[in-house]
N, C-alpha and C positions, 0 to 999 in steps of 0.2 A: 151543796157541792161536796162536803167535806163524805157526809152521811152517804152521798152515790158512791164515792170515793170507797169508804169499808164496806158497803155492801157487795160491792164487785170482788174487793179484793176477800170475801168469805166465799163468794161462788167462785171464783178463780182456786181455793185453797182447799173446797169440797171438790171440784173435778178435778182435782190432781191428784187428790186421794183414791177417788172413783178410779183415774188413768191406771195408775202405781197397783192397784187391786186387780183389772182387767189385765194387763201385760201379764201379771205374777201367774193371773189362773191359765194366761195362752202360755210362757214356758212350763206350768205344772203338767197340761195337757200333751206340749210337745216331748216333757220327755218320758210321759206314760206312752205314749205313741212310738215312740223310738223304743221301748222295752216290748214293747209288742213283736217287734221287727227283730229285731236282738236274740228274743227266745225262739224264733219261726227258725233265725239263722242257726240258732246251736243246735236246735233239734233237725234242721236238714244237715249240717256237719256229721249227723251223730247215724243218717241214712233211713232217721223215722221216715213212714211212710205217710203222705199228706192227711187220713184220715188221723193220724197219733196226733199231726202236729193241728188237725183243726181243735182237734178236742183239748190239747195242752193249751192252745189259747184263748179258748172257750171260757177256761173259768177266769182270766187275766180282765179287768175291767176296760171299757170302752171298744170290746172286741165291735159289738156290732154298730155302733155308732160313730167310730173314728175312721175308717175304711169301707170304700164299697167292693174293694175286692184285694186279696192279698194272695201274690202266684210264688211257685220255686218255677224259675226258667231253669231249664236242666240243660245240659251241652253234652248231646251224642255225639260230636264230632262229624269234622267233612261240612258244617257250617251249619247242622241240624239243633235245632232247639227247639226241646217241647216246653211247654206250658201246661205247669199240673194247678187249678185254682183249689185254694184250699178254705174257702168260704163260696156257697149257694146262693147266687144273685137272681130276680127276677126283672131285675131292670132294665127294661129296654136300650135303656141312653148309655146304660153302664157296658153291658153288651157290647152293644154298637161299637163303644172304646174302646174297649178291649181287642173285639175281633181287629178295628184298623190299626191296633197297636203290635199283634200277633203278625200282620200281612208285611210279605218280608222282611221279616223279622225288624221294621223298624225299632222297634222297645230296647232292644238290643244292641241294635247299631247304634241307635242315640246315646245310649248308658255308655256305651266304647268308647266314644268319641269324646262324650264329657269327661271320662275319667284321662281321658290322655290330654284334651285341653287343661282342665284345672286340676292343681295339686292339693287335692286335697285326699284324707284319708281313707284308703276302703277297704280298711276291716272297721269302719265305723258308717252308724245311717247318716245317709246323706241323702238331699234334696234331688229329687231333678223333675223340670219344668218342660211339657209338651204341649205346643200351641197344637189346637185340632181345630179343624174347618166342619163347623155344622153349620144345619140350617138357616141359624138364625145368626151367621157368622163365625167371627174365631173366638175360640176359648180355649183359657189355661187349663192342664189339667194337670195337678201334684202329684208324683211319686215321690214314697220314701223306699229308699233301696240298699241293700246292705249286701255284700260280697263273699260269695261261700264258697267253698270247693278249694283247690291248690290254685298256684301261682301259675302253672303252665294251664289248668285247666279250671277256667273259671266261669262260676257259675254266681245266679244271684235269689234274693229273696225280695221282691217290690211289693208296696201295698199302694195301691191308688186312695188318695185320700179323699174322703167326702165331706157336701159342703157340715155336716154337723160336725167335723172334726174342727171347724173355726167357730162355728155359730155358739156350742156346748161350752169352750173354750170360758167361757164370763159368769159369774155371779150371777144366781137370778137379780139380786138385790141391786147388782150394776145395770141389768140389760134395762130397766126403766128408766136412767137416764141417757141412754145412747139412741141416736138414730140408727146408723149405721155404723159398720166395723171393714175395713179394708183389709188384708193381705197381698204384697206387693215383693216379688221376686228382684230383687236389685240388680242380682248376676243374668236376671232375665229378658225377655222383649216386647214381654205383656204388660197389661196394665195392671195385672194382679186380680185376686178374686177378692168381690165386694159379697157382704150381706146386708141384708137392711133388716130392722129389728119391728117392722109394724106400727111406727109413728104417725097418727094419722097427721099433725102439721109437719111438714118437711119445710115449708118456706120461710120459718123463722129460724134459722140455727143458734144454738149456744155456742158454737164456736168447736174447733178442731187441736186434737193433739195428735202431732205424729213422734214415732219411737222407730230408731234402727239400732234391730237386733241381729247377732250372728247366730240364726238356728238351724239346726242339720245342716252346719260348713257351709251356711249360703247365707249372705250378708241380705236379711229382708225390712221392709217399711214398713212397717202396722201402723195404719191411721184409725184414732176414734172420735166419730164427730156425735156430737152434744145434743139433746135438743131442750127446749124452753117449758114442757109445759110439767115439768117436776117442782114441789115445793120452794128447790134453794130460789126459783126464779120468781116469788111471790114477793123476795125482800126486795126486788128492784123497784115495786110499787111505792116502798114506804118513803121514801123521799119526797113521792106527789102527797103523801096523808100529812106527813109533818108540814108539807108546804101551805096547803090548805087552813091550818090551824095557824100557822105564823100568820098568813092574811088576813085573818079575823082578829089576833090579836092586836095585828097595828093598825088595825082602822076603829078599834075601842081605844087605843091610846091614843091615837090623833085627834076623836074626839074629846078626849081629858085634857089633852095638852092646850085645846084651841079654848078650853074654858078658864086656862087658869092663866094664858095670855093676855085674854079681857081682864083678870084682873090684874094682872100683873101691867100693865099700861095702865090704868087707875091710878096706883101707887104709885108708878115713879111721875106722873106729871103733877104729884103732889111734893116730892122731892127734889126737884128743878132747878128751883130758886135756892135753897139751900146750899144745892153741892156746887152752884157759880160762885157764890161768895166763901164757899172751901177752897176753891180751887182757886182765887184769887189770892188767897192766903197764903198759900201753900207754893205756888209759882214765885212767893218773893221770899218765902224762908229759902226757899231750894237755889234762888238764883246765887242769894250768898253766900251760903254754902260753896255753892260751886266755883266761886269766887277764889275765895278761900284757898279751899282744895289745890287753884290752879296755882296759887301764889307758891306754898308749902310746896307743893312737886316740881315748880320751876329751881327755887332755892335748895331744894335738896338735890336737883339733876345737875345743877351748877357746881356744888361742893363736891361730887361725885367726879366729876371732869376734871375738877381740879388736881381732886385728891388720885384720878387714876395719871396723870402726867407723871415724867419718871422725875423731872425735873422738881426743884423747890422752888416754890410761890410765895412773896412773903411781902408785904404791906407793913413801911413806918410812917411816922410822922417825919416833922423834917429837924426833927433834932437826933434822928433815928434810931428811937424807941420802934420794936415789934410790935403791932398791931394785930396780925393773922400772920399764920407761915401754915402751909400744905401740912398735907398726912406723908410726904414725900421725904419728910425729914427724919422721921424717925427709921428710915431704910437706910440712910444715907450716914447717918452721926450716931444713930442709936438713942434719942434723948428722946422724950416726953413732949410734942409738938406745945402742949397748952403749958409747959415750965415754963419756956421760956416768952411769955405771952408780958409784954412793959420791957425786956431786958432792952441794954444796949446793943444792938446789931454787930459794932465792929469789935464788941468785946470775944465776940466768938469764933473770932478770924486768931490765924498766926501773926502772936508780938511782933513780929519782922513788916507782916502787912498792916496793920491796921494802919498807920500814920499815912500812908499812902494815900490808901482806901478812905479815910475821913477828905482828907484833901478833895477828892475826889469829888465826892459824894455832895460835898459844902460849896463847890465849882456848878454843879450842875443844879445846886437849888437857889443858888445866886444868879443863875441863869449864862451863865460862864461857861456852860461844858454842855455839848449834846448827849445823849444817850452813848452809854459805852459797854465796852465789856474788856476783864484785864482776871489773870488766873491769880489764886491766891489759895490757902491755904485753911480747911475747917475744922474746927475739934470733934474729934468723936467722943462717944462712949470710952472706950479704951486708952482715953490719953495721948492717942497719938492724931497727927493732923490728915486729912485726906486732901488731893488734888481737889480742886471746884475751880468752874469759871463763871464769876457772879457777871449778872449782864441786868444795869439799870436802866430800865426799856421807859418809864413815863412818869408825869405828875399827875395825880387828878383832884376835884375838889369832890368831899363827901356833901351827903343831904343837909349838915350845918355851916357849908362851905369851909372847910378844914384843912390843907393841902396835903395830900398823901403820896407816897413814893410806892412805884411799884416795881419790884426786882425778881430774879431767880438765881438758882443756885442750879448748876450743871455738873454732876457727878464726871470728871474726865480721869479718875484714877484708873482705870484701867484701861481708859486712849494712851493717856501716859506713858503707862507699862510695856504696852504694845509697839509705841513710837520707840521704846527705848530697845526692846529686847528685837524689835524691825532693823534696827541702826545698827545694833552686835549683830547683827545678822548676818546683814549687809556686809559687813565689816568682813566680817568672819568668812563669806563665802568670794569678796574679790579677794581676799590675804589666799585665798585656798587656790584661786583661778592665776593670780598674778605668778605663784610661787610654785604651779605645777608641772612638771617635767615633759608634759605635752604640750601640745600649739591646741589654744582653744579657740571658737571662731564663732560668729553670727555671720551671714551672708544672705542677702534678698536673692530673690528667683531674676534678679538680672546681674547679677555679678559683683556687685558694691559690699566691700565688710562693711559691716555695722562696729564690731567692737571684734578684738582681739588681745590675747594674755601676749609676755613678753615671750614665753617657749616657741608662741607661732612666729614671731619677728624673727626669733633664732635659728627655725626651723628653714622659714623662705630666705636668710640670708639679709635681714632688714636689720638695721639699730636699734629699733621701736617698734610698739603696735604705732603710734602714730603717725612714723612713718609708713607704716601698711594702707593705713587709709586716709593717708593724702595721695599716696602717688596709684596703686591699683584700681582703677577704675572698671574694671570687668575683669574677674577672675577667671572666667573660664575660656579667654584668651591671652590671658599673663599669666596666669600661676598652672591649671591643669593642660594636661598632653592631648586631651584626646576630647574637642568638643563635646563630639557624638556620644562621649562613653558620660558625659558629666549630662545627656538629656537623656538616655537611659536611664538616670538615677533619679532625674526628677519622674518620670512617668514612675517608678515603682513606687517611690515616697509618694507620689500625689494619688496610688489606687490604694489607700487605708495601710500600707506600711508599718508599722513603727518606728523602725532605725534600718538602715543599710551600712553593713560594715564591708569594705573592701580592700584590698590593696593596690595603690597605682603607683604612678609616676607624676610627680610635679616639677617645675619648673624654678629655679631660687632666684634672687633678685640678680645676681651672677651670669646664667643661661644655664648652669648646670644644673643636670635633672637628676632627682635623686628617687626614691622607693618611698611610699610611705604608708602605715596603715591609718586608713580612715575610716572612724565612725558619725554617720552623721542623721539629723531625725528633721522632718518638716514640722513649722509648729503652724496652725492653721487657727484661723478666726473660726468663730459659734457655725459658719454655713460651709465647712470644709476648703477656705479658700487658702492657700499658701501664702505666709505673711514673711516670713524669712525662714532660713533652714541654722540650724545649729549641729555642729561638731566638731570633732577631735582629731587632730593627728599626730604619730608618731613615726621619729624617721625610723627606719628598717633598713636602710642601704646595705649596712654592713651583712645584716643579718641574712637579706636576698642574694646579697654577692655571696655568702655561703650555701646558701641555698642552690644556688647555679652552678658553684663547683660542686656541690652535692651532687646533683643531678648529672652532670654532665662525667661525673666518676663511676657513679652506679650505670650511665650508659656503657661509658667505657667497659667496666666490668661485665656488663651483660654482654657486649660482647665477645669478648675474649670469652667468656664462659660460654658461648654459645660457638665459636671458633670451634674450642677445647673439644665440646662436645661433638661436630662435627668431624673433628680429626679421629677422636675414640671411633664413632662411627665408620668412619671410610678405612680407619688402620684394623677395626674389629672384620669388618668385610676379606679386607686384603689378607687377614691370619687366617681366617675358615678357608681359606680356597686349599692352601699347600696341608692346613690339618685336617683335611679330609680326606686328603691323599693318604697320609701318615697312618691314620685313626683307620682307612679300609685297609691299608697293605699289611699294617701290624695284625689286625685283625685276622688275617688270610694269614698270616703264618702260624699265629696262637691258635689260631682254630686247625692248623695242619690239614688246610682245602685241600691241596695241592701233592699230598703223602704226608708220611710219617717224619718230622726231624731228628734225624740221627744224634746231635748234638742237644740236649735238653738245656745245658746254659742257654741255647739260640732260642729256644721257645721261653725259657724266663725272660733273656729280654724284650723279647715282642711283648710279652705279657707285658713287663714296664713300659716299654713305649706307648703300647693300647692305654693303659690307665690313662698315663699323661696326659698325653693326647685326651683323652675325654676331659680330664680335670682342667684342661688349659681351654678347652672348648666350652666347657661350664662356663668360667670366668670370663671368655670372650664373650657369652650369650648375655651374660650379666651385663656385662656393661654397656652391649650395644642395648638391651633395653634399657637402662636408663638413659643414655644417651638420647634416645628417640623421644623420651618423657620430658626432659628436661628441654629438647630444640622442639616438643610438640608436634611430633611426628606419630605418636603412639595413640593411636585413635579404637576405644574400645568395641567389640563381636560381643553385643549384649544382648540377653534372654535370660527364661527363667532358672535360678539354680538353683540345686536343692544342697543346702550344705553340709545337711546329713550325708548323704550320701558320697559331696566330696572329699569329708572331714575320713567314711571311711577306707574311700581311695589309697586316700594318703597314707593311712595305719596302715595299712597293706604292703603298700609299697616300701613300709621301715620297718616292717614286722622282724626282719633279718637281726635290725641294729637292735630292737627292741630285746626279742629274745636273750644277742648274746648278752647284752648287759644287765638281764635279768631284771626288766622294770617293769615295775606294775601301773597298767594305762583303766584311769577313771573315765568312762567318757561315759558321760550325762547328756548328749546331744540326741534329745528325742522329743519329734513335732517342734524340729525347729521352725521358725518362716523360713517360709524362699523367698528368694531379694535377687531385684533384677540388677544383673552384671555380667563381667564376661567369665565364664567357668573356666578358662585355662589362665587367666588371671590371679583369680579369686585361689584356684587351688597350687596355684606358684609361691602365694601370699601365706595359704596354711600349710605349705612343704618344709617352706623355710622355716616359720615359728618352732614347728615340732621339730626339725632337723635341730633347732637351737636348743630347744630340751634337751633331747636324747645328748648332745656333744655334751652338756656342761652338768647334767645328774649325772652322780656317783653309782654305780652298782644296786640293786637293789631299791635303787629310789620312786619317787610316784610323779606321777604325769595327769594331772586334770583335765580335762575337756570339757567347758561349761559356756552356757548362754545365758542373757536374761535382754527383757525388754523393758529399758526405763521409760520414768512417766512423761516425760518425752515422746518416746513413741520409739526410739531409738534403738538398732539390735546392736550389744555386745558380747562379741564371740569372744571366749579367754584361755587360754594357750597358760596355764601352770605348772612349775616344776618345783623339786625340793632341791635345787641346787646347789650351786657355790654362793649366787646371786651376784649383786653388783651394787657397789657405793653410787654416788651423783656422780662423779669424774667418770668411771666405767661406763656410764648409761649412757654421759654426753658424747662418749668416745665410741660408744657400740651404735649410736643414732646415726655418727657422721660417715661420710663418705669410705671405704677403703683401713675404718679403723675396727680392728683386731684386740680381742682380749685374750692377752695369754694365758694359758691356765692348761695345769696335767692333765685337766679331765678332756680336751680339745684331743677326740680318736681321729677324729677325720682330715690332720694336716692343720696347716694355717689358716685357710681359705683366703678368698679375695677380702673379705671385711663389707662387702655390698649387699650381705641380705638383709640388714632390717633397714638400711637404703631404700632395695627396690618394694620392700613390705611397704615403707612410708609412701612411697613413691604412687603406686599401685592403686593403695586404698585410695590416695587424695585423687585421684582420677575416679574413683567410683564416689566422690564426695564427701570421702567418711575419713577419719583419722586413726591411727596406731596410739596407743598408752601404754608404757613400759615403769612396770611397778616392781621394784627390787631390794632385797634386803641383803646385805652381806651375812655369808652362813644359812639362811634359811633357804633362797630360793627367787624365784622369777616370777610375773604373771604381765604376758604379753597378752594385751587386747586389743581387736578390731572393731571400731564402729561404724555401722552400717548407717545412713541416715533413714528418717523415714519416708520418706519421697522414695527409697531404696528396698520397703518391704514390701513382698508379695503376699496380702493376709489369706490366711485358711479359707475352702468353702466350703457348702456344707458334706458335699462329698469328702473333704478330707478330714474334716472334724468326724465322720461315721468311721472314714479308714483308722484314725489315730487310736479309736475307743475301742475299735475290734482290735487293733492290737495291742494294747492297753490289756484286755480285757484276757487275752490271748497268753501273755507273758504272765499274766496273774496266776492265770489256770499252771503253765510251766511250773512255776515258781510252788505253788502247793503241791504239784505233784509230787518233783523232788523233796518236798520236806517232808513228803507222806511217805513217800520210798527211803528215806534215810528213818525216820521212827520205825517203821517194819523191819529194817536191816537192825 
């Protein structure tokens, strides 16, 4: 098997060699083939005439054996195409092709239509596949075709390929192992062209390998199938030769074997009797042995059991002298278990106990005392004694009948320890419950306390917890207000909970109910069952009774503040009617509609009454909007804004104040975002901020205009001046309502004191906040933030606008410096 086994796998590793050789010599073929086609094309590019281009590819190898015929289709236009052959065929069949390849112009229509179905290259050779109907059925027939001429007018170079363009393809040195060699179109609907190679056995194959290649841009199959009657297929016999010779060797060893059997049966029915009486020998050493063995491994699995107990095992006589004591001992005292091997037992107990413990000991071998057990005290190693609880458990008699005592020793120093530091524990944690300034409480899921601290007796109004749980029999109809609300609280504690903290109302032993807060937590058995609930309360009476006038003052004051605001409103309404009267008739006389005023005092006063009149109208507009903010009547007209844009509104509109005071405006506002809100808002919001610069910088001063987007996401716009600036007291005074800061630099009057009011006001309607950052002597920096839920981010149209103008102001900017160096 083994021997079948590498001879397969050398023919398997010789035809894949053979394979790997046959593909390599079909792509050498194919792209000597495609060079052919290649050269036909640049020499029609170049307008040779077909006799140049037969002769150029005359001397190119495989001219006459790769193609049976290679044409230029030419395109006369109006849907004419000639056909000039540039190779001399006598072939009937080829002919034949040809002609029904020429007849309207199918050759042509087909190359069209493939080149617009599949994308592939065509200024490169490419495949294409034409089933034709002969005689003796369908057949494939191969063009390679390559694309000449222009793009409007296009024309081609095709060579039909013949069958020795596949069969030449192979090594002679391969074609003797091959039957046959397939070619198979993938992107096609045939079945490919086969060759057969002249094997006269075809009914035994060696087997088949198939390859897909992509060659001329058409994904094809090449199958090559094998045949048997080549040398590698001679090794397949050698497995029957070697078989043949193993048969012959094992039927001369069978018969050696079957002679030395006879002897070998000779010999031992002479050894027979012998090895019975060996083996009778040998059955009774072995039995004792095993005896033995069992006895040793019993008594060492015994000392082993002993010595693994945590406990000490220790065997006297009855005057009690140690006889045995465990490996347990030297864990426990630290000593040498075999030292203390004759000592007196109670010598090793504390002075205090030993008189006891003899008593004891002398009671139960008198037969006076049953089995007992009584704690006492052992020496260690280190001088000091250790807790133990000896427990003298029997008598026995040894193999000389002896009487022996059998006892242990029980390490309980660290029960001890535990019982003690349990007990302070204890201690510790009811001094902590008894003395806490809260009501502490256990209570079962039917109403009953379990235990209560003296804070709860104080709380409900009792003497004692023990008066709590004698007289309360169900709490949550004697002590809590509201059944329903205390079975609410069991459903949430009983769905995985941990604590529920609430504030209610309880009932005192009194009737009166007071406020309390409670924390309280289910404690549940291993299966999630509620076994009682624990928690805490604290009265809060006082603290809720504040809470309530709290409340019930900030009501009070929201309304009056919300009165207030309604009165500004309806009085801000009732002043616009007669100042509008005012504000046109002054108007109509400063503008002298009506003629010329003889009297110019009369047109200075109208002039003063027109201002007024506006200034008072201002102030009215002021305050009925915030009015409307404040009773929630001011509901925002939102859409896209662009802040650019309204930031330079606004300069415009103060350009007058700006000039006279001679300041210089930084504005940095360029590719701001736009942010959705209302733009007569938003630019009311940056009126006022600049209008606050301009009042409070000096002559000559500077005015910033800047944004940034924090990592947040968040836009802030920033409003900077070199001002007077402002302390803390100023800023809290300039935020609130109606409050004014005096100062010489103030051109424009006193004003109402309501713009960074209705700024704050404004912005918190668009979601975002005002920050006012001031230093006395330097200056101001009012910022608005936008949220981001509040920006509208760039697309890529405006990311294109921003760089052309970018791009734009650059060119500016060199120009001027290129015109100031030539001046």
């Amino acid at each position: 098997g083994f021997l079948t086994v590498f001879t397969e796998e050398i023919i398997k590793d010789e035809q894949s060699y053979i394979a790997d050789n046959s593909i390599q010599g079909f792509i050498n073929r194919a792209d000597d083939l495609s060079n052919i086609i290649n050269q036909s094309a640049v020499l029609a590019n170049l307008n040779s005439d077909t006799r140049l281009i037969q002769q150029e590819i005359k001397k190119m190898s495989l001219y006459g054996e790769g193609f049976s015929q290679i044409m230029l289709i030419r395109n006369k236009g109006d849907a004419q195409w000639v056909y000039e052959l540039v190779m001399n065929t006598t072939d009937a069949a080829v002919k034949k092709t040809l002609d029904y390849m020429a007849a309207q112009n199918r050759l042509v229509k087909g190359i069209t239509t493939y080149l617009n179905r599949k994308k592939i290259n065509e200024n490169q050779v490419f495949l294409y596949e034409v089933v034709v109907n002969e005689e003796q059925g369908t057949s494939a027939k191969y063009f390679l075709v390559r694309q000449i001429g222009s793009t409007q007018k296009k024309e081609f170079v095709v060579g039909l390929l013949s069958q020795a363009a596949f069969e030449n393809s192979f090594y002679n040195s391969s074609k003797k192992y091959l039957d046959s060699f397939t070619f198979k179109n993938l992107a096609g609907s045939n079945d490919g062209m086969r060759y057969d190679f002249g094997t006269a056995n075809r009914a035994s194959s060696g087997g088949t390998d198939k390859f897909l290649l992509d060659v001329w841009q058409t994904p094809a199959e090449i199958s090559l199938e094998f045949n048997t009657q080549h040398k590698l297929f001679f090794l397949k016999h050698i497995p029957l030769f070697f078989g043949l010779i193993g048969a012959v060797l094992t039927l001369l060893a069978t018969f050696y074997m079957r002679n030395n059997r006879i002897q070998s049966v000779r010999l031992s029915s002479m050894n027979v009797q012998l090895e019975n009486k060996n083996l009778e020998l040998i059955n009774e050493v072995g039995e004792r042995e095993r005896l033995n063995k069992v006895l040793r491994q019993s008594e060492k699995e015994n000392r082993a059991i002993i010595d693994a107990v945590s406990d000490i095992i220790f065997e006297t006589n009855i005057e009690g002298q140690i006889l045995f004591i465990s490996a347990s001992w030297r864990k426990v005292t630290g000593f040498d278990p075999d030292q203390f091997i004759g000592n007196d037992l109670f010598n090793l107990l504390h002075p205090q106990d030993q008189k006891q413990q003899q008593k004891d000991f002398s009671l139960l071998i008198k037969g006076q005392k049953q089995a007992y057990r009584s704690f006492t005290r052992l020496r260690t190693a280190d001088g000091t004694f250790r807790a133990v609880e000896i427990a003298i458990s029997m008598i026995r008699q040894d193999q000389n009948r002896n009487l022996r005592v059998v006892g242990t020793f029980t390490d309980v120093e660290e029960r001890r320890r535990a019982e003690r530091a349990l007990s302070e524990a204890e201690k510790k944690y009811r001094t902590i419950v008894e003395n806490a300034a809260g009501g502490i409480y256990q209570l079962t899921p039917e109403g009953l306390y379990l235990s209560a601290n003296p804070a709860m007796a104080r709380v409900l109004g009792y003497t004692s917890p023990e008066q709590i749980l004698r007289e309360v029999k169900n709490a949550y109809e004697t002590v809590y207000d509201s059944p329903r609300a205390r079975q609410e609280i069991y459903q949430i504690l009983s769905n995985q909970a941990d604590f529920y903290n609430h504030e209610t109302q309880v009932k005192r032993r009194d009737g009166k109910k007071i406020w309390v807060n409670e924390n309280i937590r289910a404690v549940k058995d291993d299966s999630g069952n509620i076994l009682y609930f624990e928690g805490s309360v604290e009265d809060i009476t006082l603290r809720k009774g504040s809470e309530i006038d709290l409340m019930k003052a900030k009501m009070e004051s929201d309304l009056a503040n919300r009165a207030k605001s309604e009165f500004l409103a309806n009085m801000s309404h009732e002043l616009r009617t007669p100042l509008n009267s005012i504000i046109g008739f002054s108007e109509i006389i400063k503008n002298e509609t009506f003629g010329p005023i003889e009297q110019k005092s009369y047109w200075e006063y109208a002039k003063h009454i027109n201002e007024s009149g506006e200034s008072l109208l201002r102030v009215i507009n002021e305050i009925l909007d915030i009015s409307r903010i404040e009773a929630g009547d001011r509901q925002l007209n939102e859409g896209i804004v662009d802040l650019e844009e309204t930031m330079g509104d606004c300069l415009d509109l103060l350009s007058n104040k700006i000039e006279n005071s001679q300041m210089n405006v930084l504005n940095t506002m360029r590719h701001v975002p736009k942010v959705i809100g209302e733009k007569l808002a938003i630019k009311q919001i940056i009126m006022n901020l600049l209008s606050n610069a301009v009042k409070f910088t000096p002559s000559g001063g500077r005015i910033t205009l800047s944004y940034e987007v924090d990592a947040h996401g968040q836009l802030h716009v920033s409003v900077t001046d070199t001002g007077v600036g402002l302390d803390d007291k100023e800023i809290e005074k300039a935020l609130s309502a109606f409050g004014q800061i005096d100062n010489d630099l103030n051109r424009s009057g006193s004003g109402t004191g309501l713009g960074l009011t209705l700024v704050s006001a404004l912005i918190r309607l668009h979601g975002g906040r005002l920050d006012l950052f001031s230093q006395k002597g330097l200056g101001t920096t009012a910022t608005i933030v936008f949220p981001v839920d509040r920006l509208s981010m760039p697309t890529d149209a405006d990311e294109i606008a921003y760089a052309n103008e970018d791009a734009a102001e650059k060119k500016k900017i060199e120009e001027t410096q290129e015109q100031q160096e030539n001046n």
